[in-house]
mmCIF file as gemmi writes it, N, C-alpha and C atoms, coordinates in Angstrom:
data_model
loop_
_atom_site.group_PDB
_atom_site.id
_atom_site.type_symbol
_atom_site.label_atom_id
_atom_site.label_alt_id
_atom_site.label_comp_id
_atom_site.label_asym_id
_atom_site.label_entity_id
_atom_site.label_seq_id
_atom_site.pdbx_PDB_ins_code
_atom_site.Cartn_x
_atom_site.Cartn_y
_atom_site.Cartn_z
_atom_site.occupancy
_atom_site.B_iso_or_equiv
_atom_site.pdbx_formal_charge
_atom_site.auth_seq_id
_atom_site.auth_asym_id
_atom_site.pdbx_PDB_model_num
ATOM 1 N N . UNK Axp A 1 ? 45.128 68.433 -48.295 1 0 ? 1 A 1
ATOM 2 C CA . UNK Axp A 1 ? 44.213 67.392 -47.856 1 0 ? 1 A 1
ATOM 3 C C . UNK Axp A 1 ? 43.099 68.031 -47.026 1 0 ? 1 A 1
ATOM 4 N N . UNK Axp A 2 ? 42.333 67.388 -47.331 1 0 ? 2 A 1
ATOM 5 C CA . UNK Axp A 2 ? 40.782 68.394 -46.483 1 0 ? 2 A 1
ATOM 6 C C . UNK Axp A 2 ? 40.587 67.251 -45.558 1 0 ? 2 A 1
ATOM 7 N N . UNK Axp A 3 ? 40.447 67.727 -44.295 1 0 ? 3 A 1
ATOM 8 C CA . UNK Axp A 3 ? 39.839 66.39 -43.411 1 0 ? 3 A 1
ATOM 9 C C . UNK Axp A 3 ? 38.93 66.956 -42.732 1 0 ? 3 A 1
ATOM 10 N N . UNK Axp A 4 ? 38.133 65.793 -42.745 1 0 ? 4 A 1
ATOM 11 C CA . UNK Axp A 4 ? 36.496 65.743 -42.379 1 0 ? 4 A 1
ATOM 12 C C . UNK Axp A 4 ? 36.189 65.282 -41.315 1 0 ? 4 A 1
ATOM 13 N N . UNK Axp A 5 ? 35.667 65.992 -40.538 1 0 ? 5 A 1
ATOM 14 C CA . UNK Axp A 5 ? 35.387 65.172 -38.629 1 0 ? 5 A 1
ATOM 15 C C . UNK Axp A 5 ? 34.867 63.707 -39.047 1 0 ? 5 A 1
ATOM 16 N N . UNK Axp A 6 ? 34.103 63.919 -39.799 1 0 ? 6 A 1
ATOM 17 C CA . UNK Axp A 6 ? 33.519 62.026 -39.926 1 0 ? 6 A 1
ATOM 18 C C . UNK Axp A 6 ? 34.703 60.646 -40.405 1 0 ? 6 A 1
ATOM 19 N N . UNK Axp A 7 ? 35.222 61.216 -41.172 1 0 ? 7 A 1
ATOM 20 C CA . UNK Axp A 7 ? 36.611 60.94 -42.136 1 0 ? 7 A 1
ATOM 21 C C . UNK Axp A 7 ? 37.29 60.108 -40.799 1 0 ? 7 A 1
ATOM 22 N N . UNK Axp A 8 ? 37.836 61.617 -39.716 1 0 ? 8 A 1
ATOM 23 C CA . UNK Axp A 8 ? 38.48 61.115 -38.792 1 0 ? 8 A 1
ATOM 24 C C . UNK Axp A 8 ? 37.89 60.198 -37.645 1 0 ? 8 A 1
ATOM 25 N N . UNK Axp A 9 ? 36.912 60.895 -37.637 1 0 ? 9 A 1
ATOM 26 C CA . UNK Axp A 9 ? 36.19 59.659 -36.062 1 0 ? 9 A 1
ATOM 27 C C . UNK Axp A 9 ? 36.016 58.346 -36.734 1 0 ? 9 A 1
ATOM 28 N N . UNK Axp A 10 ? 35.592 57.9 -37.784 1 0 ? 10 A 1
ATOM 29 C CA . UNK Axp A 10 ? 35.926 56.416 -38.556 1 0 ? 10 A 1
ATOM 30 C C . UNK Axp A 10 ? 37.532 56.19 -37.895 1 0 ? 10 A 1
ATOM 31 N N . UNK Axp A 11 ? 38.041 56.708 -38.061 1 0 ? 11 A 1
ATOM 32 C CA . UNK Axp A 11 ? 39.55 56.121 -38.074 1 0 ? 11 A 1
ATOM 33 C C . UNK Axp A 11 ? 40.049 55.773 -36.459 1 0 ? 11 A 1
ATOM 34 N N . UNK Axp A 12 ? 39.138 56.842 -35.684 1 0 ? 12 A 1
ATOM 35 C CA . UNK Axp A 12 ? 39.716 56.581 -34.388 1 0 ? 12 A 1
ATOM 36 C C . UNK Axp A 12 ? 38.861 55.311 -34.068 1 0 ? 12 A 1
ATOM 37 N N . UNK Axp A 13 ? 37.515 55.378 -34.093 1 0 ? 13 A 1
ATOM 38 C CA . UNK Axp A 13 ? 37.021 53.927 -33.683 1 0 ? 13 A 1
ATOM 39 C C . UNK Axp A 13 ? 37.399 52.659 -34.148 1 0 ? 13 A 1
ATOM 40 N N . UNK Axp A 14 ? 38.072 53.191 -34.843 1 0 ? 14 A 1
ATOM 41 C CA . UNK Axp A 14 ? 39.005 51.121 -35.237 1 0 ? 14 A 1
ATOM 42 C C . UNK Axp A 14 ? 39.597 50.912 -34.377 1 0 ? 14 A 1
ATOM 43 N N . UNK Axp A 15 ? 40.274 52.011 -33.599 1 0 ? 15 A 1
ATOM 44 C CA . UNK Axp A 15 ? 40.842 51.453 -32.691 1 0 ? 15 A 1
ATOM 45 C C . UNK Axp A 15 ? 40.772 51.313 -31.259 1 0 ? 15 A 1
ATOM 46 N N . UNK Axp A 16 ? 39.468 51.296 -30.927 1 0 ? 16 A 1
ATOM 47 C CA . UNK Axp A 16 ? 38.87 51.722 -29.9 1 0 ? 16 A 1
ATOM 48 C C . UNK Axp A 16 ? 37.604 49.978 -29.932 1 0 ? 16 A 1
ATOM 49 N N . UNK Axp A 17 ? 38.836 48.581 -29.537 1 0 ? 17 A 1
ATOM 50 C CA . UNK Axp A 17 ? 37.61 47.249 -29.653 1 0 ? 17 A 1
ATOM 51 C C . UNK Axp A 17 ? 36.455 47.205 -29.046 1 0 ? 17 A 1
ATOM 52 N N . UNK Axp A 18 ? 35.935 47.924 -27.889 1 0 ? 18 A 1
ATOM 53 C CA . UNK Axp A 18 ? 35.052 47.891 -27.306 1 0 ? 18 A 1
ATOM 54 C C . UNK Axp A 18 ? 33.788 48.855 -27.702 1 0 ? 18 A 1
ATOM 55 N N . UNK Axp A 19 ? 34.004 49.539 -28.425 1 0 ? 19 A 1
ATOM 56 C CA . UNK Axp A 19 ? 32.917 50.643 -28.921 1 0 ? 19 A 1
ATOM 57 C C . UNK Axp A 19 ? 32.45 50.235 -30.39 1 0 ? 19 A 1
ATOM 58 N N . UNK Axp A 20 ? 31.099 50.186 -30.358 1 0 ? 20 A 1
ATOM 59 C CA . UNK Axp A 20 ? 30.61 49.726 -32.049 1 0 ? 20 A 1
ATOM 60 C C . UNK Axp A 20 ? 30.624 50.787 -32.973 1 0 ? 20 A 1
ATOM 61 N N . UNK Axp A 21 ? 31.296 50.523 -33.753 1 0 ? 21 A 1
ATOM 62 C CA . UNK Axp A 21 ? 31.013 51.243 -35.123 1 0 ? 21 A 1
ATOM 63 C C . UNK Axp A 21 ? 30.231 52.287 -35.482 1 0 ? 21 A 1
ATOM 64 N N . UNK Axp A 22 ? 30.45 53.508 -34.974 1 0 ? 22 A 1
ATOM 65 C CA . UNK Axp A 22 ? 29.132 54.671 -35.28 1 0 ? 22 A 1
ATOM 66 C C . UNK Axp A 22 ? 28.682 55.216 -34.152 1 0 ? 22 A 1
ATOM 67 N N . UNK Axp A 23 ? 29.125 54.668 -33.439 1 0 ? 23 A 1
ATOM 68 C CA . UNK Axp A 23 ? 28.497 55.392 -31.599 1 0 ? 23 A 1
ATOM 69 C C . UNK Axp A 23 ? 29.319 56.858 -31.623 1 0 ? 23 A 1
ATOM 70 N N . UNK Axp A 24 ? 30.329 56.872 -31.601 1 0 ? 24 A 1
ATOM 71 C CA . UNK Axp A 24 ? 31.412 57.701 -31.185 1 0 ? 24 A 1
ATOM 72 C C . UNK Axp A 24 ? 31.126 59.059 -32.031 1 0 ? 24 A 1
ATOM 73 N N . UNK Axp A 25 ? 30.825 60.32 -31.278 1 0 ? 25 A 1
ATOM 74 C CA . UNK Axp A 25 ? 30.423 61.52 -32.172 1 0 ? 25 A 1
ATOM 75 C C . UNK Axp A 25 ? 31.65 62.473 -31.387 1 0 ? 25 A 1
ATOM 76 N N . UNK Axp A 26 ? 31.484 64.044 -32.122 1 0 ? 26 A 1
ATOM 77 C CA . UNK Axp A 26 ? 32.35 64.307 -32.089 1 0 ? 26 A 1
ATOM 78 C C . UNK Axp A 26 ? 32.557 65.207 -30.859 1 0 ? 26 A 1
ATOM 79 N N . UNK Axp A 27 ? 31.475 65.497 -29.854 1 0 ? 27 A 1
ATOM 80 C CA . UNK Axp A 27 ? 31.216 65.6 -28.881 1 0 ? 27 A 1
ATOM 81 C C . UNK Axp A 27 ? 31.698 64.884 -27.76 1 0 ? 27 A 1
ATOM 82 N N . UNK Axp A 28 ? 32.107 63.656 -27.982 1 0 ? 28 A 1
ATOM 83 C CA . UNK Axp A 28 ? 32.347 63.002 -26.893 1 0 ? 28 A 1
ATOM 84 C C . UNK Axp A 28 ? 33.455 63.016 -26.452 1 0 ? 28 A 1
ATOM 85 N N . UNK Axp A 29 ? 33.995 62.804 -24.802 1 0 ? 29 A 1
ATOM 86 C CA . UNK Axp A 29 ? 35.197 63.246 -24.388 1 0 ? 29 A 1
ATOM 87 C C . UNK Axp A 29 ? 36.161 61.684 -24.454 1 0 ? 29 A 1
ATOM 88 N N . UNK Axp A 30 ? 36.896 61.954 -25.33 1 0 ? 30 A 1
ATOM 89 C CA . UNK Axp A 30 ? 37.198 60.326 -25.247 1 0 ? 30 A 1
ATOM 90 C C . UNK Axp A 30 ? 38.353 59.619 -24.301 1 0 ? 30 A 1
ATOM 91 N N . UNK Axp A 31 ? 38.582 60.162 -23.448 1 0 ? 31 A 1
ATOM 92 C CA . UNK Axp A 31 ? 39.083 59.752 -21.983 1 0 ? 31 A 1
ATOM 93 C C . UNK Axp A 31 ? 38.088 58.895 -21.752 1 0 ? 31 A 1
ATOM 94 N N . UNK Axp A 32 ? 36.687 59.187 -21.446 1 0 ? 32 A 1
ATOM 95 C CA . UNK Axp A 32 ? 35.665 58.611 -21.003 1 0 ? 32 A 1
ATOM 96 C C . UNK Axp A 32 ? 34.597 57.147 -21.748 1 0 ? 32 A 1
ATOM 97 N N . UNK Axp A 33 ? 35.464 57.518 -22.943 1 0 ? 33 A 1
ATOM 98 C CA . UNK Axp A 33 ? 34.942 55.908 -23.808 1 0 ? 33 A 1
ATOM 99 C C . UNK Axp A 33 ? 35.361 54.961 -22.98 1 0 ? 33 A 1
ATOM 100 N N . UNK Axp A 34 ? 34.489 53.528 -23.065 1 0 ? 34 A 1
ATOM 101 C CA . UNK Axp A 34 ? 35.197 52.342 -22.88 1 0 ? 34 A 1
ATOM 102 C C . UNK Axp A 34 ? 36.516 52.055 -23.59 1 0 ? 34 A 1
ATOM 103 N N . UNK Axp A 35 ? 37.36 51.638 -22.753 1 0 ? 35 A 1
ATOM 104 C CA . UNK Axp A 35 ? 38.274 51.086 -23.302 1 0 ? 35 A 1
ATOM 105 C C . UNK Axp A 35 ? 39.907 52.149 -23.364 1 0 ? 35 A 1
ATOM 106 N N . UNK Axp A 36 ? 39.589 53.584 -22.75 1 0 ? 36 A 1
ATOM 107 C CA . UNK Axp A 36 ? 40.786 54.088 -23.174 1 0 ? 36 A 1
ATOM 108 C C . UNK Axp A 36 ? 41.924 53.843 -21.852 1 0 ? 36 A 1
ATOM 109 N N . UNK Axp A 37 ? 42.752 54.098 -22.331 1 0 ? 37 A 1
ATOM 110 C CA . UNK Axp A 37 ? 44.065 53.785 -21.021 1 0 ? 37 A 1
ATOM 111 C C . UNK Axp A 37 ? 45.231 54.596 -21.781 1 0 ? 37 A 1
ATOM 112 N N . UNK Axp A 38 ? 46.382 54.749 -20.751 1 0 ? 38 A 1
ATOM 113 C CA . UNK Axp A 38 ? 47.685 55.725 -21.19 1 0 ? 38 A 1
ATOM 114 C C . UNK Axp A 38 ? 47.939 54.712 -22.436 1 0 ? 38 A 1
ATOM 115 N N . UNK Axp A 39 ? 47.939 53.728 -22.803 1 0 ? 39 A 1
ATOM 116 C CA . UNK Axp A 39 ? 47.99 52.656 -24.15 1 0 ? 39 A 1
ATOM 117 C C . UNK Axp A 39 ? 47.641 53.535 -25.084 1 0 ? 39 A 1
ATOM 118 N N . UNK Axp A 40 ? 45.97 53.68 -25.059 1 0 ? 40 A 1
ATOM 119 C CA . UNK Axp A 40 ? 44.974 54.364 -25.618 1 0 ? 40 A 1
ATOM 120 C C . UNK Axp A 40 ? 45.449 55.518 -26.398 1 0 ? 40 A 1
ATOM 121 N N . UNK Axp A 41 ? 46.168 56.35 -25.86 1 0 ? 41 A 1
ATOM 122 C CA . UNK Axp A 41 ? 47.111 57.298 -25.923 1 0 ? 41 A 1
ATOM 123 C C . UNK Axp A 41 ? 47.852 57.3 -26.888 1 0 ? 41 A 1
ATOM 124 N N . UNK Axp A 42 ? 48.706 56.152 -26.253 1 0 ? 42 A 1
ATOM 125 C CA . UNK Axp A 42 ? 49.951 56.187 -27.009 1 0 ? 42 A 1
ATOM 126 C C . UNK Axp A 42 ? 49.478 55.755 -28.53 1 0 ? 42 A 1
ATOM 127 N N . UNK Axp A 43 ? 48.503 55.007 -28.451 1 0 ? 43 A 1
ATOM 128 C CA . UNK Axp A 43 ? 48.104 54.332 -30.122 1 0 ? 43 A 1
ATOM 129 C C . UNK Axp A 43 ? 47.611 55.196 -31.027 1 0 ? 43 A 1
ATOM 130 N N . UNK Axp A 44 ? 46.532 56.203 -30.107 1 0 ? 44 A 1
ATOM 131 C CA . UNK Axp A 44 ? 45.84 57.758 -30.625 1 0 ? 44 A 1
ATOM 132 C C . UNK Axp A 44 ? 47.118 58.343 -31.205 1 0 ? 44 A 1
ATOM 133 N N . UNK Axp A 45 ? 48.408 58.91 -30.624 1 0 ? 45 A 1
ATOM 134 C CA . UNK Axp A 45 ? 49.268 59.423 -31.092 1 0 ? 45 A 1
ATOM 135 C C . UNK Axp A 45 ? 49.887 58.808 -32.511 1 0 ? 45 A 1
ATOM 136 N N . UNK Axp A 46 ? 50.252 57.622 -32.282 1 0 ? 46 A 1
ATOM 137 C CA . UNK Axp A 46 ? 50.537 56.773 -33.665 1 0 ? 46 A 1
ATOM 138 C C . UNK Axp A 46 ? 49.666 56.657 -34.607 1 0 ? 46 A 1
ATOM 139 N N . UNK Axp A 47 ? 48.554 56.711 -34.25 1 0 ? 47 A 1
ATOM 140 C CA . UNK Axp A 47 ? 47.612 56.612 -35.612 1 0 ? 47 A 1
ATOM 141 C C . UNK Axp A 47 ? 47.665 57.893 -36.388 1 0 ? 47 A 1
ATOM 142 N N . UNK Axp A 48 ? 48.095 59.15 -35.613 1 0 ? 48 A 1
ATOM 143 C CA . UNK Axp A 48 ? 47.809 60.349 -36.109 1 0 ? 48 A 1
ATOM 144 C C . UNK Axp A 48 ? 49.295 60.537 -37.359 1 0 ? 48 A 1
ATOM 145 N N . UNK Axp A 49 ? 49.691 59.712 -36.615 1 0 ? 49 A 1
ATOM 146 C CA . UNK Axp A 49 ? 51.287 60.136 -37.337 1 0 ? 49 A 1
ATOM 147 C C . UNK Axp A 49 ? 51.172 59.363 -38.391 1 0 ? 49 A 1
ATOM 148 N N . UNK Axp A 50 ? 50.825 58.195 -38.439 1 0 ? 50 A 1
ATOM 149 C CA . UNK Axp A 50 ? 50.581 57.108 -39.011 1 0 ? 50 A 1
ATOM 150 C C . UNK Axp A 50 ? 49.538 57.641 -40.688 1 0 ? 50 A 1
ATOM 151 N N . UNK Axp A 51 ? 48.372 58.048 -40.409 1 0 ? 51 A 1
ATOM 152 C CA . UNK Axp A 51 ? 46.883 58.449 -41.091 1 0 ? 51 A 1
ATOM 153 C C . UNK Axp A 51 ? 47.313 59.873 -41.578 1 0 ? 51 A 1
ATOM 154 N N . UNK Axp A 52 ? 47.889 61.029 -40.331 1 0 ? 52 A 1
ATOM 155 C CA . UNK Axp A 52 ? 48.117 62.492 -41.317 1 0 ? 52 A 1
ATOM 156 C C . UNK Axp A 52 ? 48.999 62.774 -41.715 1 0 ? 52 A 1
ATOM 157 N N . UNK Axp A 53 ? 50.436 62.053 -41.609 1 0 ? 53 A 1
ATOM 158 C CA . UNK Axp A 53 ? 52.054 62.373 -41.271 1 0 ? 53 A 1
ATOM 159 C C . UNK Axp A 53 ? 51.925 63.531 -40.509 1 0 ? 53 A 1
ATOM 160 N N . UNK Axp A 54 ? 51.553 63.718 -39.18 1 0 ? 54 A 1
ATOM 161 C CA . UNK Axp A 54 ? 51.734 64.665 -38.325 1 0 ? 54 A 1
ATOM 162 C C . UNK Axp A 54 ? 52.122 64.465 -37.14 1 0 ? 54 A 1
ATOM 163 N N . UNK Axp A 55 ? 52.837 65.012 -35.962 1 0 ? 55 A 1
ATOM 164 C CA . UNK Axp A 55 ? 53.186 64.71 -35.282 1 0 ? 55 A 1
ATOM 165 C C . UNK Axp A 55 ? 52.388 65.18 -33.57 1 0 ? 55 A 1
ATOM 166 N N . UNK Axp A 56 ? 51.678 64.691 -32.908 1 0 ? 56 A 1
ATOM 167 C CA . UNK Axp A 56 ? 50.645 65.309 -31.385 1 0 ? 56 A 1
ATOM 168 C C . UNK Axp A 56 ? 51.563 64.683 -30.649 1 0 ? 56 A 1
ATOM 169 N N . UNK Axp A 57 ? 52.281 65.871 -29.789 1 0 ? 57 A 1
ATOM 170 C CA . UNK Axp A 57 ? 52.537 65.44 -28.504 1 0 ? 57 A 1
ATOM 171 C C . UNK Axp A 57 ? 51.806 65.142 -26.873 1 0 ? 57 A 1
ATOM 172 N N . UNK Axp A 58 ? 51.968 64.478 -26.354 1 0 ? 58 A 1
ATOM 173 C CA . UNK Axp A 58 ? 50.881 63.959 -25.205 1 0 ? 58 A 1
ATOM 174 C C . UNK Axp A 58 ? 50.978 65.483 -24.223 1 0 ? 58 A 1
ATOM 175 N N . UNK Axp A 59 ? 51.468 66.482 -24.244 1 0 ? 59 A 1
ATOM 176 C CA . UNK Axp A 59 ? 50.929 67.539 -23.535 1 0 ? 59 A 1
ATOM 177 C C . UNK Axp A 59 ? 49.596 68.335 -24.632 1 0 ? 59 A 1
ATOM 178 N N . UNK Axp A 60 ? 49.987 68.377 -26.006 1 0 ? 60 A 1
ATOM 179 C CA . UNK Axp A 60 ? 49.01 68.36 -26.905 1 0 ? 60 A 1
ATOM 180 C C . UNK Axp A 60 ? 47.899 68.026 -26.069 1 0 ? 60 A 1
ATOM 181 N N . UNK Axp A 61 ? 47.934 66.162 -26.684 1 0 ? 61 A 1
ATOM 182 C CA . UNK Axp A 61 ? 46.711 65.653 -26.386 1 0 ? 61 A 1
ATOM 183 C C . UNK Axp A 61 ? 45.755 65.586 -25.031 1 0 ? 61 A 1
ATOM 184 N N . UNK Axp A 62 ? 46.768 66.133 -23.965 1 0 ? 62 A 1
ATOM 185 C CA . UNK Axp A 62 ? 46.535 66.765 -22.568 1 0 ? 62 A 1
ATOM 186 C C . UNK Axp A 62 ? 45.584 67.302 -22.593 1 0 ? 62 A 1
ATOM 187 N N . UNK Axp A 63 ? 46.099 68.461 -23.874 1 0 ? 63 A 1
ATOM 188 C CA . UNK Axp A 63 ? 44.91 69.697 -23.336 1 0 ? 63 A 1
ATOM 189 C C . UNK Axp A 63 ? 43.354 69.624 -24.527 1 0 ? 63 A 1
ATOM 190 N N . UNK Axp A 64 ? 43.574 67.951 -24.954 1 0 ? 64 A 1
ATOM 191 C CA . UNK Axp A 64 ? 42.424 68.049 -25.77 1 0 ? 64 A 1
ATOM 192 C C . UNK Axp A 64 ? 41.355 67.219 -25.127 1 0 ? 64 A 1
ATOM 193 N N . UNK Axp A 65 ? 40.053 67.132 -25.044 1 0 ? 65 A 1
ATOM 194 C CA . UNK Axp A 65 ? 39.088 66.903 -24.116 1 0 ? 65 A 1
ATOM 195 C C . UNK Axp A 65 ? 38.515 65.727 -25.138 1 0 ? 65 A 1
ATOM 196 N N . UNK Axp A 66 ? 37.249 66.754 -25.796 1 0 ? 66 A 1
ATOM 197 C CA . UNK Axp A 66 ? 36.272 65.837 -26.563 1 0 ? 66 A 1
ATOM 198 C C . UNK Axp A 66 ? 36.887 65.275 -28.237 1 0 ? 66 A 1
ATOM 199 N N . UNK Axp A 67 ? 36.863 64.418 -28.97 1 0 ? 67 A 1
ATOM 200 C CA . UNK Axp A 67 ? 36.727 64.202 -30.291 1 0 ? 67 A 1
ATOM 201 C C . UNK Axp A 67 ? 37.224 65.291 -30.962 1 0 ? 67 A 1
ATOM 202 N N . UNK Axp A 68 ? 36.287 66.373 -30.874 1 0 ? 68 A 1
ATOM 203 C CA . UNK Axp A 68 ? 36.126 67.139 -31.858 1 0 ? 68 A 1
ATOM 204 C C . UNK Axp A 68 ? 37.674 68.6 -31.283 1 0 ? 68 A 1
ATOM 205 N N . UNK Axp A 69 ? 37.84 68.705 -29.977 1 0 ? 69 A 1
ATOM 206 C CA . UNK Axp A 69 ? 39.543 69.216 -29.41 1 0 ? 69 A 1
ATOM 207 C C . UNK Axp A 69 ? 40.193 68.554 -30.529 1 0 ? 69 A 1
ATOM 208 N N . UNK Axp A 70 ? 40.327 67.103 -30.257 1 0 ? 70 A 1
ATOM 209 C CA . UNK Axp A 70 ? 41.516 66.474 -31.093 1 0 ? 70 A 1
ATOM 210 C C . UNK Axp A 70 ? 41.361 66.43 -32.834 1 0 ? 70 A 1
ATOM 211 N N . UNK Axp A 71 ? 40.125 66.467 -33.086 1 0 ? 71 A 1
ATOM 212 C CA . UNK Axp A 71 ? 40.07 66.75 -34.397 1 0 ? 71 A 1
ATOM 213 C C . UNK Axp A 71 ? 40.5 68.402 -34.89 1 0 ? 71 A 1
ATOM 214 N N . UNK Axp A 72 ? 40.125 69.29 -34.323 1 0 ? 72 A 1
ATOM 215 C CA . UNK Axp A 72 ? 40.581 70.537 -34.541 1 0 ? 72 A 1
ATOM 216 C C . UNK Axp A 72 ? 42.317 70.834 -34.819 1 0 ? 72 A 1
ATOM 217 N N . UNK Axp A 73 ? 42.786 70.266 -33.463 1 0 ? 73 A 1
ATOM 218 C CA . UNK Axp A 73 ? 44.056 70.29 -33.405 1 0 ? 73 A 1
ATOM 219 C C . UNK Axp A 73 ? 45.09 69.452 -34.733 1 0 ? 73 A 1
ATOM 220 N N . UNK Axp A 74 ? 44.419 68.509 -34.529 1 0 ? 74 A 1
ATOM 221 C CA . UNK Axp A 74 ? 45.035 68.05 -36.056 1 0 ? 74 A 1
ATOM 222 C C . UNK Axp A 74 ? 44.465 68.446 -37.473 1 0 ? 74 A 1
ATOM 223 N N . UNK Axp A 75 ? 43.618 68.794 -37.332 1 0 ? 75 A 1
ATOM 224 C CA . UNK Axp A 75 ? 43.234 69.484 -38.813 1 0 ? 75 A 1
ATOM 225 C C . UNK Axp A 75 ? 43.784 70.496 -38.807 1 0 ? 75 A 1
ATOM 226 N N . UNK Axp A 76 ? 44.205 71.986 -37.924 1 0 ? 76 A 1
ATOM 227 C CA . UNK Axp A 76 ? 45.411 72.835 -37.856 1 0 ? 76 A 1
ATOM 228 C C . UNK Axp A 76 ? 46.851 72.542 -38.135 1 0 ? 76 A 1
ATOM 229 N N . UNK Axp A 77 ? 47.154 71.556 -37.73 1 0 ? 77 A 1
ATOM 230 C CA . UNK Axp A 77 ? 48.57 70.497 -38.222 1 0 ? 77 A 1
ATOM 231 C C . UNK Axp A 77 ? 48.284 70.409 -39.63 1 0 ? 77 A 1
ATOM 232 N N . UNK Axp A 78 ? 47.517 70.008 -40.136 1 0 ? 78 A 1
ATOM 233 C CA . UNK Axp A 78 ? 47.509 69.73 -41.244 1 0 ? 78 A 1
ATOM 234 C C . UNK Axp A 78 ? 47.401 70.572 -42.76 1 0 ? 78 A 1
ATOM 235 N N . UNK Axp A 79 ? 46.728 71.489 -42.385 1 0 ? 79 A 1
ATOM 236 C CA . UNK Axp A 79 ? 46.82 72.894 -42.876 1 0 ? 79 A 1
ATOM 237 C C . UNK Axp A 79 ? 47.928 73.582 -42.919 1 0 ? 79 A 1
C-alpha cells in the first residue's frame, strides 16, 4: 500500500469537528489544532489501527509533533 500525506491528512480531519476541510497541512503540530484533547488521542490511535491495520502506541505518538511526525511514523509501519 503506498500512502500519501494528502491520502492521510483527509482522514485525520474527519475527525477533527472543529477544523474545515482542507486547512490542516502537514506542517502543522496537531496538539495545537482546535479541538484536540487526550480523547483526541485516543481516536488518532484508533483510526490508525482502524484505516492502516497498524498499531501507534501513545509514547509513539508522544514523540510525534507535527502531521507530517505522525505521517512518517506510520507510513514506516506500513512498509
Amino acid at each position: 500500500m503506498e500512502l500519501q500525506i494528502e491520502d492521510f491528512i483527509q482522514k485525520i480531519e474527519t475527525e477533527f469537528e472543529e477544523i474545515k476541510t482542507g486547512t490542516i497541512r502537514a506542517g502543522d503540530e496537531f496538539r495545537k489544532l482546535e479541538g484536540w484533547s487526550s480523547m483526541m488521542a485516543l481516536i488518532l490511535i484508533a483510526k490508525v489501527d482502524s484505516e492502516y491495520n497498524i498499531t501507534i502506541s501513545a509514547d509513539e505518538l508522544a514523540k510525534c509533533f507535527t502531521i507530517r511526525d505522525l505521517y512518517e511514523l506510520i507510513k514506516q509501519k506500513v512498509e
